[in-house]
Short mmCIF file of the C-alpha atoms (twelve columns), coordinates in Angstrom:
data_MODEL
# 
_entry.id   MODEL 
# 
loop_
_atom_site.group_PDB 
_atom_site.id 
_atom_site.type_symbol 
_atom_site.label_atom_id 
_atom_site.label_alt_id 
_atom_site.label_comp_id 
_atom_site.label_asym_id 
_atom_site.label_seq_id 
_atom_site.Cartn_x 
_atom_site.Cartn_y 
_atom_site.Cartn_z 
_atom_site.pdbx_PDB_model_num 
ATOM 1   C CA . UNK A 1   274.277 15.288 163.581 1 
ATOM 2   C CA . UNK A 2   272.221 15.042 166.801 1 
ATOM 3   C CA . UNK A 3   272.137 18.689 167.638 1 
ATOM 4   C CA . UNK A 4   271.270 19.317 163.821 1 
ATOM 5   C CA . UNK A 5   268.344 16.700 163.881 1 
ATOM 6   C CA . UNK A 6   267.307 18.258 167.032 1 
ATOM 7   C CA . UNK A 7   267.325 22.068 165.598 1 
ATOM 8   C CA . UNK A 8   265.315 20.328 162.704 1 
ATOM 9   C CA . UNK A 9   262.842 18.237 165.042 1 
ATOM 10  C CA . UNK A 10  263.843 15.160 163.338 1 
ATOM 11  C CA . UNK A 11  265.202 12.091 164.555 1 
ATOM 12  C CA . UNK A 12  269.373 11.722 163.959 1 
ATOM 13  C CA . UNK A 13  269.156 8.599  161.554 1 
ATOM 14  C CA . UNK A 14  265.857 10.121 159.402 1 
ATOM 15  C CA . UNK A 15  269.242 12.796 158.311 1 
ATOM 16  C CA . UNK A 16  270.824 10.347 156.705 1 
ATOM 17  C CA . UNK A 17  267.917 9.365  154.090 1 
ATOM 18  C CA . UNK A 18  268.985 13.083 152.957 1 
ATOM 19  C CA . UNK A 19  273.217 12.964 153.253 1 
ATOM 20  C CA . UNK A 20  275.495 10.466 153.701 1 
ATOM 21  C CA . UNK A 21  277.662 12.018 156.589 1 
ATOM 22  C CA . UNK A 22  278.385 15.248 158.686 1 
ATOM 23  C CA . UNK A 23  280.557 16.160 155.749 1 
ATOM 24  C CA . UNK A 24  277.921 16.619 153.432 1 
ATOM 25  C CA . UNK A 25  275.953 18.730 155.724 1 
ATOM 26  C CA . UNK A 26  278.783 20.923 155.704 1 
ATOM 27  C CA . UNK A 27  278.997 21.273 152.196 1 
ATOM 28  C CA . UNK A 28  275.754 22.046 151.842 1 
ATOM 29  C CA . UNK A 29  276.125 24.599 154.432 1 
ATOM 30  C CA . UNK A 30  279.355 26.100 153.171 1 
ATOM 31  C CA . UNK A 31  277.495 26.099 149.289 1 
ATOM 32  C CA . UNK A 32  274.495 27.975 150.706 1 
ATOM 33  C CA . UNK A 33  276.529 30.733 152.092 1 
ATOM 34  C CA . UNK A 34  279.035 31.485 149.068 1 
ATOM 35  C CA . UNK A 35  275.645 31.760 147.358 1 
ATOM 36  C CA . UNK A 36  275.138 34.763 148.894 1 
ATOM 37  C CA . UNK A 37  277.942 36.117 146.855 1 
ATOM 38  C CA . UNK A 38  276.297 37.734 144.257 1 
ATOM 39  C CA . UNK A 39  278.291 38.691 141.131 1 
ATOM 40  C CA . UNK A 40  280.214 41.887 141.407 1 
ATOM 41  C CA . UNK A 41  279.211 42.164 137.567 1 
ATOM 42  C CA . UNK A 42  281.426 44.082 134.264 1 
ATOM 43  C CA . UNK A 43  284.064 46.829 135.056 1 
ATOM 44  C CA . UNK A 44  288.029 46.912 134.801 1 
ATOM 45  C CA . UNK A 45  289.646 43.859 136.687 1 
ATOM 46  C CA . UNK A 46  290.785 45.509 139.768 1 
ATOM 47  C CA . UNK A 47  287.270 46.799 140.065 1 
ATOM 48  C CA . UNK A 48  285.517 43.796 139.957 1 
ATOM 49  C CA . UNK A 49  287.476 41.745 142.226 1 
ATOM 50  C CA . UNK A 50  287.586 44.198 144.967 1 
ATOM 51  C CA . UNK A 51  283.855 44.694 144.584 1 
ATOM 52  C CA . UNK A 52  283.664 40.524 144.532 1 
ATOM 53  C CA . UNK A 53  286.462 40.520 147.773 1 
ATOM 54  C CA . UNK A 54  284.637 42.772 149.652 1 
ATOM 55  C CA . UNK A 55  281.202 40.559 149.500 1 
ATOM 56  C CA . UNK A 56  283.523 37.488 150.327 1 
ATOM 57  C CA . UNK A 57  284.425 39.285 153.647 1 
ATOM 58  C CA . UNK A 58  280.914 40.397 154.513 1 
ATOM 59  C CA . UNK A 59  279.818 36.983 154.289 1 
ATOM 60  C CA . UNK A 60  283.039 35.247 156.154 1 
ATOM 61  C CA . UNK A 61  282.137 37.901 158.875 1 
ATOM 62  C CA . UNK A 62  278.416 36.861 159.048 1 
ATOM 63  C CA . UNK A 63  279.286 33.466 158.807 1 
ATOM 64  C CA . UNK A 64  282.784 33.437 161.348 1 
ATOM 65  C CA . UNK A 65  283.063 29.384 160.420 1 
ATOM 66  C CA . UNK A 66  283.077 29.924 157.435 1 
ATOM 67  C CA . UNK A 67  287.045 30.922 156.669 1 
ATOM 68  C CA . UNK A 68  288.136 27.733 158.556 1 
ATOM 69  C CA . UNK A 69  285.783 25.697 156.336 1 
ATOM 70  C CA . UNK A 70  286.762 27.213 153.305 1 
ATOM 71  C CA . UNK A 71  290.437 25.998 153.952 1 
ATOM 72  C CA . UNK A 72  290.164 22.353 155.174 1 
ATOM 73  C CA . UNK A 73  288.281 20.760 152.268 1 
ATOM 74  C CA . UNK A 74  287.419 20.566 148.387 1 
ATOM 75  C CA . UNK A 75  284.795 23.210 147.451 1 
ATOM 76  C CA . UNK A 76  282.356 21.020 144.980 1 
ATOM 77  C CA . UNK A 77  279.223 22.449 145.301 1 
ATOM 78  C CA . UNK A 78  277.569 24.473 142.697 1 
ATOM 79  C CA . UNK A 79  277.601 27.519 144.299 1 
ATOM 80  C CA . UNK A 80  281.327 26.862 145.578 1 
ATOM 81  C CA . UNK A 81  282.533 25.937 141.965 1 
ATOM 82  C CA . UNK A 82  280.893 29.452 140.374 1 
ATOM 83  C CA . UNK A 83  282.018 31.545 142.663 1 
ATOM 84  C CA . UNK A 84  285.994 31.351 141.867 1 
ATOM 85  C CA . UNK A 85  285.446 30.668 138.551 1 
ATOM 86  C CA . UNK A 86  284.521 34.548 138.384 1 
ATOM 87  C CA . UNK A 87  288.139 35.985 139.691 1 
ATOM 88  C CA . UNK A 88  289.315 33.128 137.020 1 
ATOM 89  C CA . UNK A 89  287.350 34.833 134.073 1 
ATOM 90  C CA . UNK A 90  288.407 38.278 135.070 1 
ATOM 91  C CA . UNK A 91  292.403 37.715 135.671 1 
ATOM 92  C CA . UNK A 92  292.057 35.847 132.420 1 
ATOM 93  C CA . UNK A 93  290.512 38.592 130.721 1 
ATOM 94  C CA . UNK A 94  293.414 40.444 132.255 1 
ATOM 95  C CA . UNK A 95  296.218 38.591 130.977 1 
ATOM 96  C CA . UNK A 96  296.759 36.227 133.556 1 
ATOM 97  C CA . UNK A 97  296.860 32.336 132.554 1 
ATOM 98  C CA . UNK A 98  298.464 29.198 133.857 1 
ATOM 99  C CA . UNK A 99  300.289 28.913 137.148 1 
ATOM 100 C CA . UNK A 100 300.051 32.715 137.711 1 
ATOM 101 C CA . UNK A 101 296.447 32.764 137.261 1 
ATOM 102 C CA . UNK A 102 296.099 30.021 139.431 1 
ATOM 103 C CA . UNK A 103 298.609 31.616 142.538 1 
ATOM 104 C CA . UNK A 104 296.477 35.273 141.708 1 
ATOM 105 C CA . UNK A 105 293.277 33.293 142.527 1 
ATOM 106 C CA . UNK A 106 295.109 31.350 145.747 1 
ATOM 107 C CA . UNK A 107 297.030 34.549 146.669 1 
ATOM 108 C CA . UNK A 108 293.437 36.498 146.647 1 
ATOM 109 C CA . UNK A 109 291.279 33.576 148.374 1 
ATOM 110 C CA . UNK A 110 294.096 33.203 151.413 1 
ATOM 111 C CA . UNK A 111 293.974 37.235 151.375 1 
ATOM 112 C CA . UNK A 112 290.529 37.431 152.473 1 
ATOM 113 C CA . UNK A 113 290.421 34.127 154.659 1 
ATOM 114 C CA . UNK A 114 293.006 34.541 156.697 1 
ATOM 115 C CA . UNK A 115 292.282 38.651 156.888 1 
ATOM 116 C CA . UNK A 116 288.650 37.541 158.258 1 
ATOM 117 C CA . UNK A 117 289.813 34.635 159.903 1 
ATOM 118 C CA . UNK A 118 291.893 36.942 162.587 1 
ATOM 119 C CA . UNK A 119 289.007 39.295 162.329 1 
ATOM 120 C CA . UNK A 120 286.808 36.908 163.880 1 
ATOM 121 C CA . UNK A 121 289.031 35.744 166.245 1 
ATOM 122 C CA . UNK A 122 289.958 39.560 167.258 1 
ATOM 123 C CA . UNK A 123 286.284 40.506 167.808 1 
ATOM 124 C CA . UNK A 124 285.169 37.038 169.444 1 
ATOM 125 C CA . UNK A 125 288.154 37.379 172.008 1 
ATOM 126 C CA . UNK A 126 287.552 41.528 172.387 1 
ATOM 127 C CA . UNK A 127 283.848 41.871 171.883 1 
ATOM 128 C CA . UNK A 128 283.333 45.757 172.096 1 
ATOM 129 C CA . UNK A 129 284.920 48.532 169.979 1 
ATOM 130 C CA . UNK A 130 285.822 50.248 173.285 1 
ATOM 131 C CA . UNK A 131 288.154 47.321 174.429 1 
ATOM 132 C CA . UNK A 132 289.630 47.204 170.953 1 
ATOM 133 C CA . UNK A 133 290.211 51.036 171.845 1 
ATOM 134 C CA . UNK A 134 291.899 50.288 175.132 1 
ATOM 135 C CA . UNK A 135 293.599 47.573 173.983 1 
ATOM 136 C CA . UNK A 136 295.267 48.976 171.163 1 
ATOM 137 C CA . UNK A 137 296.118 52.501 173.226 1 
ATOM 138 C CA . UNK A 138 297.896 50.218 175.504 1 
ATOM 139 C CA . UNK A 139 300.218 48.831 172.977 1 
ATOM 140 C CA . UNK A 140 300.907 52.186 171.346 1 
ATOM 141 C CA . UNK A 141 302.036 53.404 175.060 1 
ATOM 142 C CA . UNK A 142 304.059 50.241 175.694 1 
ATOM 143 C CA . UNK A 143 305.679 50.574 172.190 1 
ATOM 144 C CA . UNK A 144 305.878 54.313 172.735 1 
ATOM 145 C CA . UNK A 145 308.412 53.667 176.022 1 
ATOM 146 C CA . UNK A 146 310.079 50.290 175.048 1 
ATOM 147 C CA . UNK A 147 310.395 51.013 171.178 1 
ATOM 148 C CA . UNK A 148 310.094 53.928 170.114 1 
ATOM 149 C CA . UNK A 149 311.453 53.513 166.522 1 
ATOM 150 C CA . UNK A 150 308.865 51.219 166.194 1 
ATOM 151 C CA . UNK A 151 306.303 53.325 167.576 1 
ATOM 152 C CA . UNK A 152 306.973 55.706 165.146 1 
ATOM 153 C CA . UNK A 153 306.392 53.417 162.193 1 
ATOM 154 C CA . UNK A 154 303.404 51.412 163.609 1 
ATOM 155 C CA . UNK A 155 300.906 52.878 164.072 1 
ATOM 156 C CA . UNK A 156 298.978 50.634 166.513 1 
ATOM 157 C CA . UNK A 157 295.926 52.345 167.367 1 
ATOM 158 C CA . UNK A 158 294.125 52.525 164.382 1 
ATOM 159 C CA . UNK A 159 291.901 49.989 164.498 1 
ATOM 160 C CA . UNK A 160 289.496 50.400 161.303 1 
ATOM 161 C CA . UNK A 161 289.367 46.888 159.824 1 
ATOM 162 C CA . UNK A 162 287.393 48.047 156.911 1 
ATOM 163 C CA . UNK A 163 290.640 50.108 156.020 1 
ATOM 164 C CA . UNK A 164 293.176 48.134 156.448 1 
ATOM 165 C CA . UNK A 165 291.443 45.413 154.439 1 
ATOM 166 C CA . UNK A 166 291.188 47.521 151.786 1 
ATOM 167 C CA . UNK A 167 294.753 48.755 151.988 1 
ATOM 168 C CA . UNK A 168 295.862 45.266 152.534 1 
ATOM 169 C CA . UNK A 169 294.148 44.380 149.240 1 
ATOM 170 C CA . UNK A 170 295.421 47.033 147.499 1 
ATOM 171 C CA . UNK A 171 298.533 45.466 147.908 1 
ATOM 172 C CA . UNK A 172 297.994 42.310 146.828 1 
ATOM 173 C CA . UNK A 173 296.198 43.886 143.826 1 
ATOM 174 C CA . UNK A 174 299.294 45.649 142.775 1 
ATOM 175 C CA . UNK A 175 301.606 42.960 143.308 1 
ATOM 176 C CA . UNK A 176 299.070 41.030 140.521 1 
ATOM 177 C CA . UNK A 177 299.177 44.190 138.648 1 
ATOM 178 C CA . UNK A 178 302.815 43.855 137.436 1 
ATOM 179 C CA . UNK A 179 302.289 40.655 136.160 1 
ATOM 180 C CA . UNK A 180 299.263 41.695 133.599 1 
ATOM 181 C CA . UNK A 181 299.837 42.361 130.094 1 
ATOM 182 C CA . UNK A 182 300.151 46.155 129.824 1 
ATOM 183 C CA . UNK A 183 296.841 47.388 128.025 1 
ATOM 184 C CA . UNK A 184 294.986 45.700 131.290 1 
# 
């Protein structure tokens, strides 16, 4: 609370005429940036939530604290509320109701958290594209004379994020697929 009074040029206790603790602040924060979620808008299910998933992990990967917020408390704030109440209205429309509706949304939420979450933590600890690049040639030569099966399957240095989120996604999405009524 002192460093944010300080960034505001305001003294630490004149805060709390405004919030009651650090854990409002943080609410506040976390509510401002899933407002930058706009609306992926009408379209076929899949559609819209990948359109709506992809904005999620533009944000979390603006905002890296975001993800670890996200998971460690109760998401209350206007913005927060809306936001999942979208992939709730469009698996619904889908077919989806009760506990499975409720695991699509969790399954999709952890998805893209945890995705961004070591996405962050990859580029915070690796910093440039061309030590990704070295990094992940070095595995796919240490794999390539200590496991070579494996080597053959993995395929280590590809290191397009954007892609494998996407796939990654894709598979989730399919796995929700087979649970949908069939004219979904």
């Amino acid at each position: 609370m002192r460093a944010l009074a300080a960034r505001l040029r305001a003294g630490t206790m004149s805060l709390y005429e405004y919030v009651e603790s650090k854990e409002d602040v943080l609410d506040l924060a976390l509510d401002e940036v899933i407002g930058e979620i706009e609306p992926a808008g009408p379209g076929p299910w899949r559609e819209a939530l990948v359109r709506q998933l992809i904005q999620n992990r533009d944000v979390m990967r603006r905002h890296p604290w975001v993800p670890a917020l996200t998971a460690t408390r109760p998401l209350l704030c206007p913005n927060a509320l809306a936001r999942p109440g979208l992939f709730y209205a469009v698996l619904a429309a889908a077919g989806l109701s009760g506990p499975l509706l409720v695991a699509a949304v969790g399954t999709l939420t952890s998805y893209v958290n945890g995705y961004v979450a070591a996405e962050n933590t990859w580029w915070a600890t690796i910093r440039t594209p061309g030590a990704d690049a070295e990094i992940r040639a070095r595995v796919a030569r240490h794999l390539d004379e200590h496991a070579a099966d494996l080597s053959r399957l993995a395929q280590v240095d590809e290191g397009d994020f954007d892609t494998q989120f996407l796939l990654g996604l894709g598979l989730v999405l399919d796995g929700i697929a087979t649970r949908l009524r069939p004219e979904a």
